[in-house]
C-alpha positions in Angstrom: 156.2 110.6 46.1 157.3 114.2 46.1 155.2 116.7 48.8 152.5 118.8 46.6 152.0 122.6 48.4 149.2 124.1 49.6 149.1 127.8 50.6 146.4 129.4 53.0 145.5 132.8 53.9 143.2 134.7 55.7 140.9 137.2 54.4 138.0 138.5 56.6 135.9 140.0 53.6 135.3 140.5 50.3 136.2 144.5 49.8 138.3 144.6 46.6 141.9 145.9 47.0 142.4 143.6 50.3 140.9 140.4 48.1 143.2 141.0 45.4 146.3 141.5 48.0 145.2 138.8 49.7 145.5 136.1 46.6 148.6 137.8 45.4 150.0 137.0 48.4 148.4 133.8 48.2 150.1 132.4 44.8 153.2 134.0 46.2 154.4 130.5 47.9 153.6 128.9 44.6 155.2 131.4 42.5 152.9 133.7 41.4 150.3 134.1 39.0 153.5 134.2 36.2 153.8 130.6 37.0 150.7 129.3 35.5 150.0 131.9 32.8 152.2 133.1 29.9 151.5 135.8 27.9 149.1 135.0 25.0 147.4 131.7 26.7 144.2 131.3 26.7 143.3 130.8 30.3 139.7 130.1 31.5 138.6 130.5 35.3 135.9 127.9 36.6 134.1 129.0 39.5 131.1 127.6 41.0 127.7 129.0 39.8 125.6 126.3 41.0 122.5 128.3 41.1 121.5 132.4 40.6 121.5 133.7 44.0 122.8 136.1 45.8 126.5 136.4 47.2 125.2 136.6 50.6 124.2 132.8 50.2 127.7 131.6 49.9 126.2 129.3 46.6 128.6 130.9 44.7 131.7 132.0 44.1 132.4 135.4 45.4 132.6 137.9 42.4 135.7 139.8 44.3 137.8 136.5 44.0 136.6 136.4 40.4 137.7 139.7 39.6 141.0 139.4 41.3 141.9 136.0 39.6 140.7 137.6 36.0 143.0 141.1 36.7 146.4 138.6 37.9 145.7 136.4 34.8 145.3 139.5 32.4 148.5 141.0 34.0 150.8 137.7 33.3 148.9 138.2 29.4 146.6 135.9 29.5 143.5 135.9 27.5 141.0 135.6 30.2 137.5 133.8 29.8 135.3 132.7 32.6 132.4 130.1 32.5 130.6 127.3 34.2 127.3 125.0 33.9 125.1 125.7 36.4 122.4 123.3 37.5 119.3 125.8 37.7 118.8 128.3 34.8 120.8 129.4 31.9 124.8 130.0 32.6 124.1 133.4 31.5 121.4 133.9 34.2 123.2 132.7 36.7 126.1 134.6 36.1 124.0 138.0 36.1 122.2 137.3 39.2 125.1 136.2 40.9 127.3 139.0 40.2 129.9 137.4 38.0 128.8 138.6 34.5 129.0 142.3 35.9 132.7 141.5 36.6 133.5 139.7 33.6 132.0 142.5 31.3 134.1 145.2 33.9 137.8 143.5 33.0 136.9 142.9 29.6 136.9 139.3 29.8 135.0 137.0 28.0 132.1 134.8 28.9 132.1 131.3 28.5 128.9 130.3 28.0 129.5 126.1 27.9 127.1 125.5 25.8 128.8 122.8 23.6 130.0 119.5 24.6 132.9 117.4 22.8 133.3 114.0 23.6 137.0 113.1 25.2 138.6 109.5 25.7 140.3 109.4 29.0 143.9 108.2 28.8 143.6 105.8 31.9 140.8 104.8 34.4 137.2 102.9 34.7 135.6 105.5 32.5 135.3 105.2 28.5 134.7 108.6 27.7 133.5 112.3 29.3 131.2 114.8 27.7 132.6 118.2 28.3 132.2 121.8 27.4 134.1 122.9 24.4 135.5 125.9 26.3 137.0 123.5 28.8 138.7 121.4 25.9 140.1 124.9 24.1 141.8 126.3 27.2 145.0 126.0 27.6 145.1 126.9 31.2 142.5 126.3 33.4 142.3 127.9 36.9 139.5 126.4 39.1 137.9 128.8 41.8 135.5 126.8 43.7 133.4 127.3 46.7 133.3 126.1 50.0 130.9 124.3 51.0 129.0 121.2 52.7 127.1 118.7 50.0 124.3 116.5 51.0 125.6 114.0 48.8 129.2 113.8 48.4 130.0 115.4 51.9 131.8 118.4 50.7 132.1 120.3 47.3 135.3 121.7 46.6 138.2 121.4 44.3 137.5 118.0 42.6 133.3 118.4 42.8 133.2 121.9 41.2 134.8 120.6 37.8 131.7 118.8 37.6 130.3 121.9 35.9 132.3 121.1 33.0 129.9 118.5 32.1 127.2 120.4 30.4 123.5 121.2 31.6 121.0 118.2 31.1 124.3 115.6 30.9 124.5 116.2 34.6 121.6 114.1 35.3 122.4 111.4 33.0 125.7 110.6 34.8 124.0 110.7 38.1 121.5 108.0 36.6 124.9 106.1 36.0 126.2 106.0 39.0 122.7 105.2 40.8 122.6 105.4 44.2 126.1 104.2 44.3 128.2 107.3 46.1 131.3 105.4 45.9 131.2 104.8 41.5 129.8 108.5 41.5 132.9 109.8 43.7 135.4 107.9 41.4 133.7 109.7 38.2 134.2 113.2 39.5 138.0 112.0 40.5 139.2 110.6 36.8 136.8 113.7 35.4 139.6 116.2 37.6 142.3 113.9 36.8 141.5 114.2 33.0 140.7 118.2 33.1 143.8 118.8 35.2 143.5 122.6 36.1 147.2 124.2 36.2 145.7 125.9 39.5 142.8 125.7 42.3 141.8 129.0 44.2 139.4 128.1 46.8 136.7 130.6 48.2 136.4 129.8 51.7 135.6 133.5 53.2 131.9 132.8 53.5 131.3 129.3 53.2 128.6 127.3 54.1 127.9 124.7 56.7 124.9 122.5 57.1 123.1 121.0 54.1 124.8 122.7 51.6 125.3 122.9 48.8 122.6 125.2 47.7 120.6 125.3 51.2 122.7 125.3 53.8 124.1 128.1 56.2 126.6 130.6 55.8 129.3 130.5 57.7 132.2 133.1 58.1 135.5 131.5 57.7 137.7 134.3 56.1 140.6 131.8 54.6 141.7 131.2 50.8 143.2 128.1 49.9 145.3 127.4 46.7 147.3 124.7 45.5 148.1 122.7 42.2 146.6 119.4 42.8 142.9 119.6 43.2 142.7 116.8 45.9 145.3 117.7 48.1 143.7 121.3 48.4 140.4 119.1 49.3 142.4 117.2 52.5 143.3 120.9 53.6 140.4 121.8 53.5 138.7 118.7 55.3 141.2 119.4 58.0 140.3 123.4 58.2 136.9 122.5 58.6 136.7 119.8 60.8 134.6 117.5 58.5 135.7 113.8 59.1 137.6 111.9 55.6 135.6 109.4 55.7 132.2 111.3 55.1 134.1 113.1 52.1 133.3 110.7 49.3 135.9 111.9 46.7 138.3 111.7 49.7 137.3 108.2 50.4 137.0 106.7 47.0 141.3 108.3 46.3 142.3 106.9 49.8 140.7 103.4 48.5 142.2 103.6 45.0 145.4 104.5 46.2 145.6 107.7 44.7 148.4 110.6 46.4 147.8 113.4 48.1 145.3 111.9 50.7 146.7 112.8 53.7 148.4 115.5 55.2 151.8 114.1 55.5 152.0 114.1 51.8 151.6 118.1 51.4 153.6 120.4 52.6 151.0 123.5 53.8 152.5 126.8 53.5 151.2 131.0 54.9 148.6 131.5 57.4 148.7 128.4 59.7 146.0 125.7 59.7 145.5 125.7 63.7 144.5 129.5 63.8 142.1 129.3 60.9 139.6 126.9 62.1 136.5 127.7 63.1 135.3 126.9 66.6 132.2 124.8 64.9 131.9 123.5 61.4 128.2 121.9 60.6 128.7 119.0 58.8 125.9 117.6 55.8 123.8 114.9 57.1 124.6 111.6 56.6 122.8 109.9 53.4 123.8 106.3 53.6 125.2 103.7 56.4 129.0 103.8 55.6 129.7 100.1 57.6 129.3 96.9 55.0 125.9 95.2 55.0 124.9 92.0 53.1 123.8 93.0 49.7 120.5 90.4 50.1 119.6 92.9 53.2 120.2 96.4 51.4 116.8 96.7 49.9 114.6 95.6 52.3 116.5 97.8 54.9 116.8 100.9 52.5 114.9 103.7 53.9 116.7 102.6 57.5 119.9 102.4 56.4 120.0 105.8 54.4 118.5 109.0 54.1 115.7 110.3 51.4 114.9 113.7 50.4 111.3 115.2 52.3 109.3 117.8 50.6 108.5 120.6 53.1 104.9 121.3 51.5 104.9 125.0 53.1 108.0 125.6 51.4 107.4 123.9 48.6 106.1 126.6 45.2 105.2 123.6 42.9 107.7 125.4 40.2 108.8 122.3 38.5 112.5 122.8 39.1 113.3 119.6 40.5 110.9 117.5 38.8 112.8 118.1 35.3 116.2 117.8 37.1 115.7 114.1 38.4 118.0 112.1 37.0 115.6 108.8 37.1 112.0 111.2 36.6 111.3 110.4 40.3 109.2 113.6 40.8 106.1 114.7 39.9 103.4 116.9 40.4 99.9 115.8 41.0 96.9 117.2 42.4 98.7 121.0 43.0 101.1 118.8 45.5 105.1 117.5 44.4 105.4 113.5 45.4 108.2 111.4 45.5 108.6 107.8 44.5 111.0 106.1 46.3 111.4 103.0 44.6 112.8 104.9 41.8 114.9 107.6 43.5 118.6 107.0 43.5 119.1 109.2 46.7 121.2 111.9 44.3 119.8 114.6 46.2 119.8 116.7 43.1 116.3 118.1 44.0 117.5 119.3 47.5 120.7 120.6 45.4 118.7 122.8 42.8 115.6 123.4 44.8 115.6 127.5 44.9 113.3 127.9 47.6 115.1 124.9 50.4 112.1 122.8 50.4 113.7 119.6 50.3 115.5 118.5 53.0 116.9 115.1 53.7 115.2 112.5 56.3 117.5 109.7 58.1 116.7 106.4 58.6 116.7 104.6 61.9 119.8 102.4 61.6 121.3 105.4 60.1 120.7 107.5 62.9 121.9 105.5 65.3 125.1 104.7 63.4 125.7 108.2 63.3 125.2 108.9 66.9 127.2 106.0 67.3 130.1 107.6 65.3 129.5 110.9 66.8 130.5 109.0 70.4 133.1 107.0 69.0 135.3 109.9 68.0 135.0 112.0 71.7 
């Protein structure tokens, strides 16, 4: 199997002539933005806009790294649209608050506005068929600009989670309900999904990420490094590495080590620019753990749930009864009775998607006691 590159460099902030340098000299090792765009392709930019907030959040995708992408695409001729699905509000909305409309409208690029899906047949894998947005399907080049960031479910969202948003608004929760409360069937979806997509090229924000329970509630965290690479996996290893977090909470990571997939280690990219050693960060907050990752007997699993995994916990003084998360559970878990949001757990498929969309961080995730310990366990195993 031939080595795949990926190319980091540091960038301590978001001002706008240093961004752009900065992911010129980026693409450089990969040759440029002229190797991805022609002149006359229609080229649209994914970035994550998970939710309207503001860049200081590190939710979203920096606007900067937007703008530079949109100017380098426009310069090789491309026809430049940006778009996304975001899981709280209208992509529109989100795009304004978040600061990426502004720049769209500034470089006379267009906005994608994913609001049509079209139904494609995979050419290989465990799945039948994906509903995606139009504008994904009509691209003929498609750059992916995630964020990144921890996730309480998956362990880390980055290149292969953020073309989730090509799946459209309210479809989102019925392929959650799919995969259940099985991380490992969810993990392989969002892998053929990326496979299927196939971006020509993944720009990864990692200036100010976020640590903790991310992805929408976690803790900004200043890394100042850009990552970029063609295949949307092996950028996800480098960026394990950079951070610290361990493979085997990574789901996505998992689930392509397991299936055999390349590009699942180091050894099997060859990492080009800043070097790896000088970027990390002296701490890196992980997500917690939501589910016991040793095997246990399938007859024990239920009676032994809430020990052996984590569940989400409403934090009533947060908590503004807005209805948010109530109409984005995937298996209508939530509800709101009596001026006060409850939670049944038989039905919850520990998605986390309330704690993912929740505006105002009142969920938060609670561990179980076998959990707990294995984690502490884990924690001491690796020292």
């Amino acid at each position: 199997m031939k080595k795949t590159r990926v190319v980091l460099q540091r960038l301590d902030s978001y001002d706008r002539h240093p961004t752009k340098a900065a992911i010129e000299e980026l693409l450089r090792p990969l040759g440029g933005i002229s190797a991805f765009v022609r002149p006359g392709q229609r080229v649209l930019l994914k970035p994550n806009m998970l939710a309207g907030k503001g860049v200081e959040a590190a939710v979203t995708t920096h606007p900067e790294i937007v703008r530079a992408v949109i100017e380098l695409a426009q310069s090789a001729g491309g026809i430049v649209s940006v778009g996304d699905s975001p899981g709280v509000g209208t992509p529109e909305q989100v795009a304004q608050r978040c600061g990426i409309l502004a720049v769209i409208k500034e470089t006379g690029a267009t906005f994608a506005p994913f609001s049509e899906s079209i139904r494609i047949t995979p050419r290989s894998g465990t799945f039948h068929h994906f509903d995606i947005a139009r504008d994904i399907v009509d691209a003929e080049v498609i750059i992916n600009l995630p964020k990144l960031k921890t996730h309480q479910m998956m362990g880390m969202t980055g290149a292969v989670k953020n073309l989730f948003g090509a799946v459209v608004g309210l479809r989102k929760p019925h392929v959650h309900l799919q995969a259940g409360a099985d991380k490992g069937f969810f993990a392989l979806m969002l892998l053929e999904l990326a496979e299927e997509i196939r971006p020509a090229l993944t720009i990864v924000d990692g200036v100010l990420a976020m640590e903790g329970d991310g992805p929408g509630s976690g803790d900004p965290i200043l890394l100042g490094v850009l990552l970029a690479g063609v295949e949307p996996m092996a950028v996800d290893v480098v960026a394990a590495e950079l951070t610290g977090l361990a493979p085997e909470t990574i789901w996505t990571l998992s689930e392509a080590k397991r299936s055999h997939r390349p590009w699942t280690s180091l050894e099997d990219i060859d990492l080009c620019g800043a070097p790896l050693a000088a970027l990390r960060p002296r701490a890196f907050k992980p997500a917690k753990d939501t589910a016991v990752h040793f095997g246990v007997p399938k007859l024990l699993q239920r009676p032994l749930r809430r020990a052996l995994s984590a569940r989400p916990v409403v934090d009533l003084k947060k908590c503004r009864r807005c209805g948010i998360c109530v109409a984005s559970c995937p298996p209508h878990a939530m509800a709101i009775r009596n001026d006060r949001l409850h939670i049944d757990e038989e039905r919850c498929i520990l998605c986390f998607c309330c704690h993912e969309l929740c505006p105002y961080g009142a969920l938060h995730s609670q561990q179980g006691l076998i959990l707990r310990l294995s984690q502490k366990f884990g924690r001491l195993r690796r020292r």
